[in-house]
N, C-alpha and C positions, 0 to 999 in steps of 0.2 A: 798521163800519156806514157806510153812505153820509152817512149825517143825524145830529147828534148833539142830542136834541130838549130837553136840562138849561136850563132856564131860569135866569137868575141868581140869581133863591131856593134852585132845585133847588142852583145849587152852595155857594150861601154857608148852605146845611144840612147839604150834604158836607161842606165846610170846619169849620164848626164840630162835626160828627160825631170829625174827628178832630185837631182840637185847631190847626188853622194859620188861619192871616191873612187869606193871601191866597195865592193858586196857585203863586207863585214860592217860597212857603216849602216847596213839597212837592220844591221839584228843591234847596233847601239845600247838599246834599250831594253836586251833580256840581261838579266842577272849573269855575271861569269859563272858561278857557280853552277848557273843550268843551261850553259850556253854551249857545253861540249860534256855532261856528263857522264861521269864512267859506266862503261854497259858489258853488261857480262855473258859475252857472246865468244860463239867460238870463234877461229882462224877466219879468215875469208875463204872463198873458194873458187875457183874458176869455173868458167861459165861452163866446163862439161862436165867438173866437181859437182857445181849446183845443181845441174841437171840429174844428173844421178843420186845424187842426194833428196831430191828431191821426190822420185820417181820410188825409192827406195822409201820413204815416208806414204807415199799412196799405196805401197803393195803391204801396209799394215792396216789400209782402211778394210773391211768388208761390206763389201756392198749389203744391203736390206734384202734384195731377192735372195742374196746365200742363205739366210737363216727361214728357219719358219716361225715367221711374225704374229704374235697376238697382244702387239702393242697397239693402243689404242690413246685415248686420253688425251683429243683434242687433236690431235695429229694421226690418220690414217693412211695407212697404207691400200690401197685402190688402185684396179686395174686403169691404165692411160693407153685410151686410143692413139694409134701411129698420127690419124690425121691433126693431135691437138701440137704434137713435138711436128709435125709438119708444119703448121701454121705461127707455132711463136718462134720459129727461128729463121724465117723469111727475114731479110735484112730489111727492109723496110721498118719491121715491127723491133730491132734489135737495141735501139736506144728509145723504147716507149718512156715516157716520163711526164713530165708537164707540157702540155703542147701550148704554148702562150699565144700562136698564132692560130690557135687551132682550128679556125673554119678554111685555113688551106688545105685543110689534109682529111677529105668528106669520109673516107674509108676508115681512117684512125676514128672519125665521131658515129660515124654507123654503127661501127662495132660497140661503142663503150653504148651508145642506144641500146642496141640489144643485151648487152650486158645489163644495164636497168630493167629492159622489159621481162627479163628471166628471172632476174631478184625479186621483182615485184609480184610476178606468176606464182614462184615458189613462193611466194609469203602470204599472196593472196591481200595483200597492199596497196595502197594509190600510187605511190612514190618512191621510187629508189634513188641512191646519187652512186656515184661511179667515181671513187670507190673508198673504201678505207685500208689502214693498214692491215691490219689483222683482225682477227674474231675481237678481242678484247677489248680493242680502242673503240672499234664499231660498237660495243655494248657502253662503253663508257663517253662515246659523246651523244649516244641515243636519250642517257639517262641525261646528259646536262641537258638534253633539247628539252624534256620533260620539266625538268628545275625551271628554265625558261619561262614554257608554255603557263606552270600551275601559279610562278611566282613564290613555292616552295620552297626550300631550302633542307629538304634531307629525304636520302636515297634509301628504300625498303628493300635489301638486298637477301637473296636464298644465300644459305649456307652451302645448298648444295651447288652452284655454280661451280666451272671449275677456277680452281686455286686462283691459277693466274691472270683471271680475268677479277676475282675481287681484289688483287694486290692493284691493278692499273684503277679501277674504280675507287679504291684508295687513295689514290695518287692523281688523279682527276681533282677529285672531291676536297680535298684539301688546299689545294692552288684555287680555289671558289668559293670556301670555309663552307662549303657544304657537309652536311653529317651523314655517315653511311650508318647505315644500323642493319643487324644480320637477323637475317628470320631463322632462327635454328630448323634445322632439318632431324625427322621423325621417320629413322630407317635411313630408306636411299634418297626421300622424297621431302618436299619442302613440308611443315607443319603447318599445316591449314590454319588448326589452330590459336596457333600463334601469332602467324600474319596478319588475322580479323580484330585480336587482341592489340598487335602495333598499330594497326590504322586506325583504330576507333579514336583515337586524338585527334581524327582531322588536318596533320599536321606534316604527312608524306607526298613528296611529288608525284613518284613512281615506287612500284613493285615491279622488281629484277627477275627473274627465273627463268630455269635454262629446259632444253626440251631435248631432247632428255636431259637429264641430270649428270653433272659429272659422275655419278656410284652406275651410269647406264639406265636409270630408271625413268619412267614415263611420270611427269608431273600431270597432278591437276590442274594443269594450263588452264580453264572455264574456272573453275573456281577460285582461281587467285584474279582472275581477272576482272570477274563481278565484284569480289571485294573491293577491288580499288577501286572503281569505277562508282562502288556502294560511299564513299568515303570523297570521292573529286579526287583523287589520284589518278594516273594513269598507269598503265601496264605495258611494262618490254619482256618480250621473250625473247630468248639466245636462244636460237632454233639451229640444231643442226640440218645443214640446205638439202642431205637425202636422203634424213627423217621428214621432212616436210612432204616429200613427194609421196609416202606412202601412212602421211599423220593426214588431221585435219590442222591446215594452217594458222601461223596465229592472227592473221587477219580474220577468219573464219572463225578464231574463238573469241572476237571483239579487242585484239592487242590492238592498240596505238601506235604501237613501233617494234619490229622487228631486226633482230641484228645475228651475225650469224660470224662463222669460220669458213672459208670460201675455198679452204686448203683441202677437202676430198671430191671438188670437182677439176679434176684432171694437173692436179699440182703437186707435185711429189713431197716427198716428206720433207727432201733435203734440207736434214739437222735442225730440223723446225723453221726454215723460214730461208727465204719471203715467202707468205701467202697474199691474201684477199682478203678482207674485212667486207661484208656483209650489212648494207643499213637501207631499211626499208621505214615507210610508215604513212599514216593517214593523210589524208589531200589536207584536213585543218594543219597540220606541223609541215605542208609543203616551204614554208619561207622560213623555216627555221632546223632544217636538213642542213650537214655541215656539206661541204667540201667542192664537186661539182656534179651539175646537171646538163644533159646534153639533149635538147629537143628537137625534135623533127618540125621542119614548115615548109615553104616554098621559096622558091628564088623568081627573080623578077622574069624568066621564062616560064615561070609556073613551073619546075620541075623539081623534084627533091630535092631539099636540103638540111642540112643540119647543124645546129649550131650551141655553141654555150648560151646557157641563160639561167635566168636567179643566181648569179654568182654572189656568194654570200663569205668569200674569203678575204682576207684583209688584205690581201692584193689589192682587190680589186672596188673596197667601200671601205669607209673611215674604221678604225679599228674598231671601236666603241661600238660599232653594228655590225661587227663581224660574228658570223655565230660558234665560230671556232677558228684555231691559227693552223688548222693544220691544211697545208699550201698545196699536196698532190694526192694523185689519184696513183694504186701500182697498176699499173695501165696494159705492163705485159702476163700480170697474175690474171687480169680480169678477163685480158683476153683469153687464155689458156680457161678457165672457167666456160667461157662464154663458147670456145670451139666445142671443147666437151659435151656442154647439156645439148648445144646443136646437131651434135653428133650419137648423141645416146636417143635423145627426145625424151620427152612426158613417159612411156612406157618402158625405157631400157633404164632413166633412173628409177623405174618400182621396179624390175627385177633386180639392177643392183642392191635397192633393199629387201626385197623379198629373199633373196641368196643368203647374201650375207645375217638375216636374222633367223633361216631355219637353220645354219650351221651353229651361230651360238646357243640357240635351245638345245640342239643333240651335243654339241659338247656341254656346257651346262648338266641338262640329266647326267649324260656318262662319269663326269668329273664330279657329280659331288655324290657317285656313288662309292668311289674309290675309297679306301680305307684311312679316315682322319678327316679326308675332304669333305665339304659341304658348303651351298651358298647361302653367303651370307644374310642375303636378304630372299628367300626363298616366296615371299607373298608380293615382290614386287614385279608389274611387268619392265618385260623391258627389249630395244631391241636387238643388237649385235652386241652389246656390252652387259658384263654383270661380274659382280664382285664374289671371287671364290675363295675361302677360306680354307688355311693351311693349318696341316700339325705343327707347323716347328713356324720362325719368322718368315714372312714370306720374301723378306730378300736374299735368305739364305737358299731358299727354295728356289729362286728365278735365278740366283747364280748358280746353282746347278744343274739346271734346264739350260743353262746358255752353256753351257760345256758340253752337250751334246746338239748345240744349233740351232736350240728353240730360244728364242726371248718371249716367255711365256707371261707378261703383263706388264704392267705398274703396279710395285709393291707398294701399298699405299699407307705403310708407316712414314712416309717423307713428307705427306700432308694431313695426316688425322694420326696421333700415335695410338688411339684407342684402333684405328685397324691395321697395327702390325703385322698381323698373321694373315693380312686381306689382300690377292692380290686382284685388280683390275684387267680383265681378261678381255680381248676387244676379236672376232670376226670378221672378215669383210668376201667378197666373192673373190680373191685371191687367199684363201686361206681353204685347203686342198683337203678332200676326207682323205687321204696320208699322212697331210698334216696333224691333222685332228687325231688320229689314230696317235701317232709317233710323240705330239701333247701327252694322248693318257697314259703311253706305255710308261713314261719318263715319271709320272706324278709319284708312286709308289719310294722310286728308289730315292726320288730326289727328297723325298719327307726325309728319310731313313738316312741319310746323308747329310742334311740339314738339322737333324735334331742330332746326330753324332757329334757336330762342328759347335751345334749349343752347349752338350755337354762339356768337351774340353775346354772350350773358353770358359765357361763358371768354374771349371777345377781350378785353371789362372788366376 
C-alpha cells in the first residue's frame, strides 16, 4: 500500500488483540544482529529530492523503439495494437490475478475461455489451461504431465531448446528425482540420430524440442515425434505461438503436448517479463493439465455461462492429487495475448510472419556476403532468426553496433563458447528496410574495430 492509514489507537488495539506491548515485541524473535543491520545507502532524501532523483535514473533508460532492434532469443520485439494497451488497462482488468470467486466475474472467465480456445487453435490441440507463467515453466510442467501419464521417470530433452528453458527443466526435474538427458544437437537442429539411439531403451517419458530451435532453425518436428511414439514416449514441442500460424502445428504433427512463449502476442519486451506461458495438449492428458480450466455451459435460465472446472490445484484437492503447486494463472498477460490474436485474426498473424521471415532472408543473404561474415548454419531453414558469424568475437562486434544504435543480436558465446564469433540475429515486421540497410552499413567497420580491441587486449 502506498499509505498506511492505522492510527495509534488503531495499532495499540492491534497490539492488545494480540497480546504485546509495543511493536518491537512482535520482531522478539529475530536475531539483534539482523534486526537493524547496517546498510550502505546513501543520505535520505526529500520527497521532491526523491523525485528528481529519481526521474533523473529513468532519463538514463532508453527506450527499445530508440534503437534498431535485432534482438531476438525468446524475447521479441513486435508491433502492439493500440486496441490491446486499450483493453488491459481498463481498471476492471487492472488487479487480474487469481479470481477465487470467480464465476462472479462472467467477463474475467469469457475472456481467459477464449484465451484457451486460441492456444488450443494455434497448437491445433484438444486442451489448453489459462495459463502459465512463462514459456519455460509451461514446457517444464507439460514434461512432468508426460512423467505422469507414461509413469516414466526421465526427460529426452533437445540441446537445442533455448538455454533457459532447460535450466528450469532442470530444476523441475530434480525436486521429482527425475533424470533430464540432452539430445545433442547437429548444426542448428536436434540430432535425429541421436534421439532414436536415446529411446531405443524404452525408458523416456517424453521428447522436448523447440520449433524453431533457439539457433532459429526449423526442427524435424515429424520425425522426433514418430520416434517417440515408436518407443511409448510422448512428444512436447515448445512452439513458438507466430511460428505455428504460418508452420504446420504440433497437434497436426501428432505432439501430445504443446507449450509455448506467449510474450510476442501483444506483450512488450519489458526487461523480460512478465509474459504468458503457453500449455496445450491432447483431450487423453485433459485431467492431468496443470493450473486452471475455464468452461463454457448454461445457467439455470439456459443462458451462457462460464465457470472453473477440472481444478487440479492443491487449493483446491488433496495435495497428493494435485498435478502441480503452481496456484495462478497471469490473467492480465493472457489477456493482452488474447486482445491481440483478436485483433490481428488467423491472417494478420501470417503476415506478421510472413514479414518478419522475408526480411531476415534478405538480411541473411546481404550480411553474410560482407567481408569476414557468413552464416553459420547456411543449409538450415529457418524463420526470422538465424545465426551470423563474425571476424572478430561477436560481443566485441554487438558492442560496437550498439554505439551507433543498433543492438545487433545475442552474442552467443554466453551460452555455447564454441559460438563465440556467432551472433543470434532475430527480424520481426518492426524492423524497417532502413533498419536493415544501417545493420549492414555498420558490419564492415564494426569487425574492423572489434578485431582492433582484440588485438590490444592479447598485447596486455
Amino acid at each position: 500500500m502506498a499509505y498506511l492509514p492505522n492510527t495509534d489507537a488503531d495499532r495499540a488495539a492491534m497490539l492488545a488483540a494480540v497480546g504485546a506491548a509495543a511493536v518491537d515485541d512482535l520482531f522478539r524473535d529475530v536475531p539483534s544482529e539482523w534486526l537493524h543491520p547496517a546498510l550502505d545507502l546513501p543520505p535520505p532524501l526529500s520527497e521532491p529530492e526523491l523525485v528528481a532523483e529519481l526521474r533523473a535514473l529513468a532519463r538514463r533508460n532508453r527506450p527499445l523503439a530508440d534503437w534498431d532492434c535485432f534482438l531476438g532469443a525468446g524475447i521479441t520485439h513486435r508491433f502492439i495494437p493500440q486496441v490491446v494497451h486499450a483493453t488491459i488497462r481498463r481498471p476492471e482488468f487492472a488487479t487480474s490475478y487469481t479470481p477465487y470467486q470467480a464465476e462472479a466475474s462472467q467477463g474475467y472467465l469469457q475472456a481467459i475461455f477464449e484465451f484457451q480456445t486460441m492456444v488450443a487453435e494455434l497448437y491445433g490441440l484438444a486442451v489448453a489451461n489459462a495459463s502459465m507463467y512463462d514459456g519455460a515453466t509451461a514446457t517444464a510442467e507439460g514434461a512432468l504431465m508426460a512423467v505422469a501419464h507414461t509413469g516414466r521417470s526421465r526427460l529426452l530433452v533437445s540441446a537445442t531448446c533455448h538455454p533457459e528453458t532447460l535450466r528450469v527443466l532442470d530444476t523441475y526435474a530434480a525436486g521429482r528425482g527425475v533424470q533430464v538427458t540432452r539430445i545433442p544437437r547437429a548444426g542448428a537442429i536436434t540430432d535425429l540420430g541421436a534421439a532414436r539411439e536415446l529411446l531405443a531403451g524404452g525408458e523416456s517419458a517424453v521428447v522436448v524440442v523447440a520449433q524453431p530451435s533457439f539457433l532459429g532453425a526449423l526442427e524435424p518436428v515429424r520425425e522426433l515425434v514418430q520416434a517417440a511414439h515408436a518407443t511409448g514416449a510422448m512428444a512436447l514441442v515448445a512452439a513458438d505461438p507466430v511460428a505455428a500460424s504460418v508452420l504446420e502445428p504440433p497437434g497436426a504433427l501428432g505432439a501430445d503436448i504443446a507449450s509455448g512463449e506467449g510474450q510476442p502476442l501483444g506483450i512488450p519486451p519489458q526487461l523480460g517479463g512478465p509474459t504468458v506461458g503457453l500449455l496445450a495438449c491432447s483431450e487423453a492428458l485433459l485431467r492431468r493439465i496443470p493450473g486452471r480450466l475455464v468452461g463454457r455451459t448454461t445457467d439455470a435460465r439456459g443462458e451462457t455461462a462460464y465457470c472453473l472446472t477440472l481444478q487440479t490445484r492443491e487449493q483446491h484437492i488433496r495435495r497428493e492429487r494435485a498435478t502441480s503447486n503452481i496456484c495462478t494463472n497471469h490473467a492480465l498477460m493472457a489477456l493482452a495475448a488474447t486482445a491481440y490474436v483478436g485483433r490481428l485474426g488467423a491472417r494478420g498473424l501470417e503476415q506478421v510472419a510472413e514479414i518478419s521471415s522475408r526480411r531476415a532472408h534478405h538480411l541473411a543473404t546481404a550480411a553474410g556476403r560482407r567481408p569476414g561474415y557468413a552464416l553459420a548454419f547456411p543449409d538450415a531453414p529457418f524463420l526470422w532468426e538465424f545465426v551470423l558469424r563474425c571476424p572478430a568475437p561477436a560481443a566485441a562486434v554487438a558492442a560496437r553496433m550498439a554505439e551507433q544504435g543498433i543492438l545487433a543480436g545475442l552474442p552467443l558465446g554466453r551460452v555455447d563458447p564454441e559460438l563465440e564469433d556467432c551472433l543470434l540475429v532475430c527480424t520481426t515486421e518492426l524492423t524497417t528496410p532502413p533498419m536493415i540497410e544501417r545493420f549492414l552499413a555498420a558490419l564492415p567497420a564494426a569487425a574492423s574495430e572489434a578485431r582492433a580491441v582484440a588485438t590490444v587486449e592479447a598485447v596486455r
